[in-house]
C-alpha positions as CSV (number, residue, x, y, z in Angstrom):
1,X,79.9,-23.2,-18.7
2,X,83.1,-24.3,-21.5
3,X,80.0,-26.5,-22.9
4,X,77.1,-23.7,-23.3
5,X,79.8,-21.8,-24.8
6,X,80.9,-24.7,-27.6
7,X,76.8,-25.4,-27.8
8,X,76.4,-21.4,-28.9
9,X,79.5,-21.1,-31.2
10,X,78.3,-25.0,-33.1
11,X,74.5,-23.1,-33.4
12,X,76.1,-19.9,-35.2
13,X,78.9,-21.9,-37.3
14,X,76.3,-24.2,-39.3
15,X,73.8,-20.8,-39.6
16,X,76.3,-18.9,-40.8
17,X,78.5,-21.6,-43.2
18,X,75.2,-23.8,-44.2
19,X,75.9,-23.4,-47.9
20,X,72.1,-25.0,-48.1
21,X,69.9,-22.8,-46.3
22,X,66.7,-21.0,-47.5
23,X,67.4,-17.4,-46.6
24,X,64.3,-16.4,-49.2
25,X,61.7,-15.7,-46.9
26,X,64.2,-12.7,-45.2
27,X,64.8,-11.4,-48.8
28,X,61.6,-8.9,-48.7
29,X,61.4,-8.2,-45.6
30,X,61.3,-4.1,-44.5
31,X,64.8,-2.2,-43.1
32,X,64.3,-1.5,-39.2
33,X,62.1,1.8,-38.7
34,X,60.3,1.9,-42.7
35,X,57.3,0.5,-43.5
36,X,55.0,0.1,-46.4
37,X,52.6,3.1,-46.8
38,X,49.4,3.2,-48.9
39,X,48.0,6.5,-50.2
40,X,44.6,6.7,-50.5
41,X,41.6,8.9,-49.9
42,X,38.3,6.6,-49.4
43,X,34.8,8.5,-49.9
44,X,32.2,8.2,-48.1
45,X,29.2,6.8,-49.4
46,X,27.0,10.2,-48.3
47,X,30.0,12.5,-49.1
48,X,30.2,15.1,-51.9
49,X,34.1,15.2,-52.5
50,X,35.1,18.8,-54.6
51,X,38.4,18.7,-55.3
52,X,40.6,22.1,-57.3
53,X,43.8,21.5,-58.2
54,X,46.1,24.0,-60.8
55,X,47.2,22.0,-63.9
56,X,49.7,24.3,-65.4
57,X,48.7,23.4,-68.4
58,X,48.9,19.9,-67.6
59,X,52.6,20.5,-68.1
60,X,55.0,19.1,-65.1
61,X,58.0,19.7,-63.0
62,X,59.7,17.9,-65.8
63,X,57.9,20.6,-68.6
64,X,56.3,17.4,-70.3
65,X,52.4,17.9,-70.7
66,X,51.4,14.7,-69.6
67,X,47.2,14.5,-69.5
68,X,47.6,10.8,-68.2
69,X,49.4,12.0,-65.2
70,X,46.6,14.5,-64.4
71,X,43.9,12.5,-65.4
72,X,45.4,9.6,-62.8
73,X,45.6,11.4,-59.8
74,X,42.1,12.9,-60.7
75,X,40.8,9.3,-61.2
76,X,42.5,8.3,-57.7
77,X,40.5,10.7,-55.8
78,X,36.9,10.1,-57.2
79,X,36.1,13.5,-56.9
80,X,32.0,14.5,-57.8
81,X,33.5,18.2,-58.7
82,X,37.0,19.0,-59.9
83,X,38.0,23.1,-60.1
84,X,40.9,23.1,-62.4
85,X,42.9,26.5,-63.1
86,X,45.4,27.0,-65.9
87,X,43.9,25.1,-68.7
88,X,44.4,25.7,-72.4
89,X,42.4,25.4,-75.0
90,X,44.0,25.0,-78.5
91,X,46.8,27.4,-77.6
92,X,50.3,26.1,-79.3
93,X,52.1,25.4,-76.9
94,X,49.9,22.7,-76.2
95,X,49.7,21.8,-79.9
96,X,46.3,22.4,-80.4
97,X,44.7,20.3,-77.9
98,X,41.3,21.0,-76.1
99,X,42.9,20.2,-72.8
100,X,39.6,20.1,-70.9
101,X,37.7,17.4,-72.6
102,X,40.9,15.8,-73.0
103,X,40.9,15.4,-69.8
104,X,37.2,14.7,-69.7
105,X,37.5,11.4,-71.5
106,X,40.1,10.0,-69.4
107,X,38.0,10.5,-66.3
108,X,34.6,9.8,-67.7
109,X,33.2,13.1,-66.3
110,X,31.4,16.3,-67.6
111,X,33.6,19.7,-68.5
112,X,32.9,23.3,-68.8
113,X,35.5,25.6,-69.6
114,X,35.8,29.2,-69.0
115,X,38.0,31.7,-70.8
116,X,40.0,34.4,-69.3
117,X,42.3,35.3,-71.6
118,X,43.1,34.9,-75.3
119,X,46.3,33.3,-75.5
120,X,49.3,31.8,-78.5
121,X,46.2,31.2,-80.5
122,X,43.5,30.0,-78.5
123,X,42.4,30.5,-74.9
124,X,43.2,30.3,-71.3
125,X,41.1,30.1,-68.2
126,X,39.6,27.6,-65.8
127,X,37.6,24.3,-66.0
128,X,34.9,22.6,-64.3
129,X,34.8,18.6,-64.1
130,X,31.8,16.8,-62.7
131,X,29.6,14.1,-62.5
132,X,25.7,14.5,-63.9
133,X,24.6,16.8,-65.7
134,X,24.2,20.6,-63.9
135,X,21.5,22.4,-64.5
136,X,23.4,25.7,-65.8
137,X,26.9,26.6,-66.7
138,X,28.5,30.3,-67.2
139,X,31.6,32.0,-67.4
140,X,31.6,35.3,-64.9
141,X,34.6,37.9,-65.9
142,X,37.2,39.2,-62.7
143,X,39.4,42.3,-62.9
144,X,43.0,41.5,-62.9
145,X,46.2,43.2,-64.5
146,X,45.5,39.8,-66.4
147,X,41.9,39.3,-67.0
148,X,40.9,36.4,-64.9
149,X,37.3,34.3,-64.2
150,X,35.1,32.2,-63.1
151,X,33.9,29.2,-64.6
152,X,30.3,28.2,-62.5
153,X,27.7,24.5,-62.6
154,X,24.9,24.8,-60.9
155,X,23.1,21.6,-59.8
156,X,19.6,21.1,-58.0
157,X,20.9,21.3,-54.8
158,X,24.5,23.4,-54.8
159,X,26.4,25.6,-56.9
160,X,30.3,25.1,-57.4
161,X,33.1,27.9,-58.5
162,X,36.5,27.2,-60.0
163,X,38.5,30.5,-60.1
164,X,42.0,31.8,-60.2
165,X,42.2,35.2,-58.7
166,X,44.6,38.2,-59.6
167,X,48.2,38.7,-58.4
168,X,47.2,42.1,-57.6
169,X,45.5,42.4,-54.2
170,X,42.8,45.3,-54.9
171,X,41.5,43.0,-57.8
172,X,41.4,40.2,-55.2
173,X,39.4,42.1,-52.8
174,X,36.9,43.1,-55.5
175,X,36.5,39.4,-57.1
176,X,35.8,38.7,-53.5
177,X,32.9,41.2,-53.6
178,X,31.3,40.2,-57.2
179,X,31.9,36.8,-56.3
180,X,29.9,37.0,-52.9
181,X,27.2,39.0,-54.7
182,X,26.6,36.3,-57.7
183,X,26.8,33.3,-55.3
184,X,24.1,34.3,-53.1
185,X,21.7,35.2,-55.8
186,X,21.4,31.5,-56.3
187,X,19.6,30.9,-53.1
188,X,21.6,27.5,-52.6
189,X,24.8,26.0,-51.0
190,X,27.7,27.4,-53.0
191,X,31.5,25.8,-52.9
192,X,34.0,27.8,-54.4
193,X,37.5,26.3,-55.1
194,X,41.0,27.3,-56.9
195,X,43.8,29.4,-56.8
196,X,43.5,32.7,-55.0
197,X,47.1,33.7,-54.9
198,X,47.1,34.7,-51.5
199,X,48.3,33.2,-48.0
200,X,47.7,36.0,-46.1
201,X,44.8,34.8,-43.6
202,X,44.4,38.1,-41.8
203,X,45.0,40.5,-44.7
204,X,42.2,42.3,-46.4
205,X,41.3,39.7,-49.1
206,X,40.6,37.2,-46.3
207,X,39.3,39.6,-44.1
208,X,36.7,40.1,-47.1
209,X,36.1,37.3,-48.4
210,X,35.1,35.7,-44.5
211,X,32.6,37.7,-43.9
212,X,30.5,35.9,-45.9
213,X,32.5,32.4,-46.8
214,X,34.2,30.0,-44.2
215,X,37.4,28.6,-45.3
216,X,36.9,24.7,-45.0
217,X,39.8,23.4,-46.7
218,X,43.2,21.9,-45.1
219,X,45.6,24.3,-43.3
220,X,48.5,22.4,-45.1
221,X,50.0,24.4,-48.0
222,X,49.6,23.8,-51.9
223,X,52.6,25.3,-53.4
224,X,55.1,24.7,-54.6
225,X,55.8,20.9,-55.0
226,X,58.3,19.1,-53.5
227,X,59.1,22.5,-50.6
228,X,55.4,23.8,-50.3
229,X,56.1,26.8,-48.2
230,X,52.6,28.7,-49.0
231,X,49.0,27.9,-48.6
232,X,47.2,29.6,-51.8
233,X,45.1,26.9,-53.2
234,X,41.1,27.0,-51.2
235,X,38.0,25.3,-50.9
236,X,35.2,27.7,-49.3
237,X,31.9,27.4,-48.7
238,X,29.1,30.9,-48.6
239,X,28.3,30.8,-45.0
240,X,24.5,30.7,-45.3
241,X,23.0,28.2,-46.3
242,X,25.4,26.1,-44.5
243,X,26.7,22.9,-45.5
244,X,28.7,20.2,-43.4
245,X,32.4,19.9,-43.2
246,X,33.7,15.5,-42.9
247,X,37.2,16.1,-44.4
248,X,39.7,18.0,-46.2
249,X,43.4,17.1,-47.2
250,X,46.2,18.6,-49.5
251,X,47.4,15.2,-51.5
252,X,51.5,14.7,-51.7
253,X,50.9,11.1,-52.6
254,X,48.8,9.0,-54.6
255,X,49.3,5.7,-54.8
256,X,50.2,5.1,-58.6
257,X,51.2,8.1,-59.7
258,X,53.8,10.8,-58.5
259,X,51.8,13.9,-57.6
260,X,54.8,16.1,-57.5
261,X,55.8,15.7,-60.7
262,X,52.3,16.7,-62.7
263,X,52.3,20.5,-61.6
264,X,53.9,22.9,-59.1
265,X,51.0,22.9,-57.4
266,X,49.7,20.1,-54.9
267,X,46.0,19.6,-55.8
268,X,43.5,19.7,-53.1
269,X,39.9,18.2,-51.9
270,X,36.9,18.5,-49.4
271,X,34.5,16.4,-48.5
272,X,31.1,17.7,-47.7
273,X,28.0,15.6,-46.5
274,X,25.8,16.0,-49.4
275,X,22.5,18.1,-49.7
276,X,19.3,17.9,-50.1
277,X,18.2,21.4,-50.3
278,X,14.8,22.4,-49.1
279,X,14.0,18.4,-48.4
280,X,16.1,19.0,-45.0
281,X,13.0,21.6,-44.0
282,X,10.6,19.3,-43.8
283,X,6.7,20.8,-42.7
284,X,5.3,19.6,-39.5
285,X,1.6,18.4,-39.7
286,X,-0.3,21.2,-38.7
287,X,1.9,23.8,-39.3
288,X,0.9,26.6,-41.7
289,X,4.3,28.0,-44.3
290,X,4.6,31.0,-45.8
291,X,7.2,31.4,-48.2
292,X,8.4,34.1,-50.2
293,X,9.8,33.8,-53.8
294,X,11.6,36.4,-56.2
295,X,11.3,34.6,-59.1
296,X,12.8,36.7,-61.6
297,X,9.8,36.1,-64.5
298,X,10.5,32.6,-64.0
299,X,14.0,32.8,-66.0
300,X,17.1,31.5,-64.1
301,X,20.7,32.3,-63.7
302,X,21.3,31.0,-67.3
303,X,18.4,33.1,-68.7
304,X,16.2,30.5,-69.9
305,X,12.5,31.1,-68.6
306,X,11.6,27.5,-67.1
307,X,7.9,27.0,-65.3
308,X,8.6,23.3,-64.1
309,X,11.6,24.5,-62.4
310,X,10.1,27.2,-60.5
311,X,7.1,25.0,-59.8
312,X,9.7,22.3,-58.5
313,X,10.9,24.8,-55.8
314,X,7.7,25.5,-54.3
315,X,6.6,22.1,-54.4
316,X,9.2,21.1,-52.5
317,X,8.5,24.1,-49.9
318,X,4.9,22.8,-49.5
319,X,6.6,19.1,-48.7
């Protein structure tokens, strides 16, 4: 027994008095009960990813306006569609600067901006970013106390919607109502994203706006950074034509970048298995179709009369 103890006390002498020993390879090594985590979002192949996300003017936590911040956690996502609300456009306190496209050429993607208000020289409103090239754009006015917007892309096969609703909740109700009304003149899968300033799931904006749209986006809440305590920012989707839900997820981190510190609000993103329109109807041999199309003298939603467009449609019915 007296020798195992003098064997144990010679082991820990020379490991603990060794003035030679290579302790490097403990150097890195992670504290008991913290590990390394890695914040990413990977997209499916098949997936359309639409993300919204309030920039307040692309000005932080910190009040610096910092477009590499925003552009790098849009970047980080690889969204197909980004709904952006508080954008400027060549309003002083952002010196001049068209924020949007700004924003545009550090993520390589498409813009549309839509005004709301005039504002310290220039305008304020909402943005669109996107991949491709849509196949109209407009701006669609909402009541509000301050006037708010819509900014709208439509593509072949969806629509998308990047809005900020009112603070007051009769003009929320009522953008509900144009907004349901516009979206399903279009005859397509329509997304609609932003921030609706509300977090009232059983009050009567919700109650509205669900009879028509189902609320697809995470239950976790958006604002503000660092304590979120409400759930105001919203991806929805018009009920009919459906679309398929994969995955949806408020972002606290990014690897890269510190998310809390480019707005107050937390941005936001759904994926949705991607569309194909009237291709997922295909005919049966045999069968007989009848289809019926208001066609509106042939001139779309952005006005323009367009015979190969309409022609495209019922082509693709008689597929």
């Amino acid at each position: 027994m007296i020798s195992y103890i003098c064997l144990l006390a010679a082991v820990f002498a020379n490991l603990s008095c060794a003035d030679d020993m290579d302790n490097s390879k403990f150097d890195n090594m992670i504290p008991y009960g913290k590990q390394e985590v890695s914040y990413t979002y990977p997209k499916g192949e098949d997936n359309l990813r639409v993300m919204t996300f309030n920039i307040r003017h692309c000005a932080g936590s910190d009040d610096v306006i910092n477009y590499d911040r925003t552009a790098a956690i849009i970047n980080g996502m690889e969204p197909d569609i980004v709904c952006l609300q508080e954008v400027d456009y060549m309003t002083t306190r952002s010196n001049k600067v068209d924020q949007l496209k700004t924003l545009a050429d550090k993520t390589g993607m498409n813009h549309y901006f839509s005004k709301s208000i005039t504002y310290q020289g220039g305008e304020y409103g909402n943005g669109l970013l996107f991949k491709g090239t849509p196949v109209s754009t407009r701006t669609y006015p909402l009541p509000g106390a301050e006037l708010r917007s819509a900014a709208i892309a439509e593509f072949e096969n969806y629509v998308v919607i990047s809005t900020h609703l009112a603070l007051e909740e009769n003009n929320r109700i009522e953008s509900a109502k144009l907004l349901t009304q516009l979206a399903k003149e279009y005859k397509k899968v329509v997304y609609m994203a932003g921030d609706f300033n509300e977090d009232l799931m059983n009050g009567a904006f919700f109650t509205e706006l669900k009879k028509e749209w189902n609320v697809v986006s995470s239950t976790e809440n958006t604002f503000p950074t660092g304590q979120s305590t409400k759930r105001i920012d919203f991806v929805v989707a018009l009920k009919s034509p459906a679309t398929s839900v994969v995955k949806s997820n408020v972002v606290y981190n990014l690897d890269g970048v510190n998310v809390s510190m480019a707005s107050d609000h937390y941005p936001l993103y759904c994926d949705f298995r991607k569309v194909t329109a009237l291709e997922e109807f295909p005919k049966a041999a045999g069968d007989l179709r009848i289809a019926n199309y208001f066609t509106k003298n042939c001139a779309g939603t952005d006005g323009i009369i367009d015979y190969d467009r309409i022609a495209a449609v019922i082509n693709k019915m008689n597929s």
